[in-house]
Residue, then its C-alpha position, 0 to 999 in steps of 0.5 A: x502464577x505471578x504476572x512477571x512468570x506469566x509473561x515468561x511462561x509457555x502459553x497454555x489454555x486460558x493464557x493470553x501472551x503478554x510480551x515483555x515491555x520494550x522500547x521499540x515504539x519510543x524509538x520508532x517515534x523518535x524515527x518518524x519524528x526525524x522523518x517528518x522534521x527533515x522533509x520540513x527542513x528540506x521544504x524549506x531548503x534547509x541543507x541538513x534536511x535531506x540527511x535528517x530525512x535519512x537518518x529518521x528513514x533508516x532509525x525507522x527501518x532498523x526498528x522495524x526490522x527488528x521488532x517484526x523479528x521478535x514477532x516472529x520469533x515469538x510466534x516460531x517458539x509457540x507464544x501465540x494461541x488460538x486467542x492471538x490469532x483471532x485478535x491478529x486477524x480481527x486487527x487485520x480487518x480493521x486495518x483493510x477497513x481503514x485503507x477502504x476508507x482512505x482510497x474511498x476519500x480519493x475516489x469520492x474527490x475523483x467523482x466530486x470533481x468529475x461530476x459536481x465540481x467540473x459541471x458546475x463551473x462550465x455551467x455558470x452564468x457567463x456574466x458571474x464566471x471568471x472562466x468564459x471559455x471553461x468547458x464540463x469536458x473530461x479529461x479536464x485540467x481545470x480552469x487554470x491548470x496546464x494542458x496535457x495528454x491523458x493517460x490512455x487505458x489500453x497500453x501500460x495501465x491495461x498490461x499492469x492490470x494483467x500482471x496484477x490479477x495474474x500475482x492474485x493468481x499465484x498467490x492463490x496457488x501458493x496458499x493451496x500448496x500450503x493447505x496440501x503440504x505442497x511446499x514447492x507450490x507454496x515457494x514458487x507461488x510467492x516468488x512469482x507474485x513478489x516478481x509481478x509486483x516488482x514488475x508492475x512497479x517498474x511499468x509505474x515508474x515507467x509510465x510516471x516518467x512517459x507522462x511527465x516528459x511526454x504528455x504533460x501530465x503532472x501534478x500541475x495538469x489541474x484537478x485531472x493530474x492532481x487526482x491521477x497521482x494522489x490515486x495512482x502514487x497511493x495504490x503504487x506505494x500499497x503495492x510496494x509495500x505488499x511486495x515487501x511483505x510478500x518477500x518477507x513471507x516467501x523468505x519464512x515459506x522457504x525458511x520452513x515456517x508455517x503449515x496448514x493450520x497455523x500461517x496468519x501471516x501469510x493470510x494477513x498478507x494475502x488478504x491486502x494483496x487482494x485488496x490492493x488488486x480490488x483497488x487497482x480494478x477500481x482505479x483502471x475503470x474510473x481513472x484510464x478507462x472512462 
């Protein structure tokens, strides 16, 4: 069998898929360069750059929404083995490895400032030390940042702690009726979840607009707002993007794809929604709570 037939061929025993050449990631590169220069041009107060931003955002969408269904496609018509999958879910791992990796850089500068950084500038020799008055209290806005309210753990934050493990939940319950066949399960489990993340993201934006117009707290509130938003806005845009992905899944689910042996998407997609709420548990303790 020549390499062009392979690629064509149904897959069978031994076989791995190879899929035809394609443009998608030249393109998607062109979209997130117009993406990045436009956020420079609007920086700079450039009048195009908000349009230069746009086009990039929508180059980038349209190519991803059309190179996922092609993934897709080629998974609904039996291209994929035994052998994608385990390589789909041992890329899968890999990639939660690096988002483990990327949270714990903003909880290590979280505990660096709280517990280094803060300290040791209150504990300097007066005589050394441009901040006489500074204090290792915490919340702190640091030596030069502005006064602020912190967020208290037991209002908006504790209620988005409940609707977040609650999605773990049904989505737990969704994968079982999956595992039983129990298609009505698996709908009503994924459109609950995708309906508490979409609220917890509307209780964060409320809580961003009550910090800012209410408690002072913004990213000018020194090191304690600083680490607040980096952390808080990182995990939002993480559940954004579950939310998303959890939609798509749902419209396949209620699309008749998948069954019990064969639905990585669905796990893929499950295990970082589990790890966004592991992160988000982390951030309630560390960031409102103590």
């Amino acid at each position: 069998m020549n390499a062009s037939h392979a690629r064509s061929a149904a897959p069978h025993a031994g076989h791995y898929y190879v899929p035809q050449p394609s443009l998608y990631p030249f393109i998607l590169s062109g979209g997130m360069f117009l993406l990045a220069l436009g956020f420079i041009l609007l920086m700079n107060h450039f009048a195009p750059g908000p349009w230069v931003m746009a086009t990039g955002a929508a180059v980038i969408i349209a190519v991803l929404f059309k190179w996922f269904g092609a993934v897709i496609a080629e998974n609904q018509r039996g291209a994929y083995t035994d052998w994608e999958d385990q390589s789909f879910r041992q890329g899968m791992v890999w990639f939660i490895g690096s988002e483990v990796m990327f949270f714990a850089a903003f909880f290590g500068a979280l505990f660096y400032c709280r517990n280094i950084s803060v300290p040791a500038l209150a504990g300097m020799d007066p005589a050394f030390t441009l901040y006489k008055d500074f204090t290792a209290a915490w919340p702190s806005a640091g030596p030069k940042g502005a006064s602020f309210t912190p967020m208290g753990a037991w209002g908006i934050p504790a209620i988005n702690t409940a609707l977040l493990l609650t999605s773990g939940a049904t989505l737990t319950w969704a994968h079982w009726g999956l595992m039983q066949g129990k298609r009505a399960q698996l709908n009503a489990g994924l459109i609950l979840t995708v309906l508490l993340g979409v609220i917890f993201l509307g209780f964060q934006a409320y809580e961003y607009h009550h910090a800012y117009t209410e408690l002072g707290l913004t990213m000018g509130a020194g090191v304690y707002g600083a680490t607040f938003f980096m952390l808080t806005g990182f995990h939002g845009f993480h559940v954004t993007l579950g939310a998303i992905m959890l939609a798509v899944v749902a419209g396949r689910c209620l699309s008749g794809h998948f069954d019990a042996k064969r639905h990585f998407a669905f796990e893929a997609v499950a295990w970082y929604w589990h790890f966004v709420d592991v992160v988000w548990l982390l951030l309630f303790v560390v960031v409102y709570w103590l």
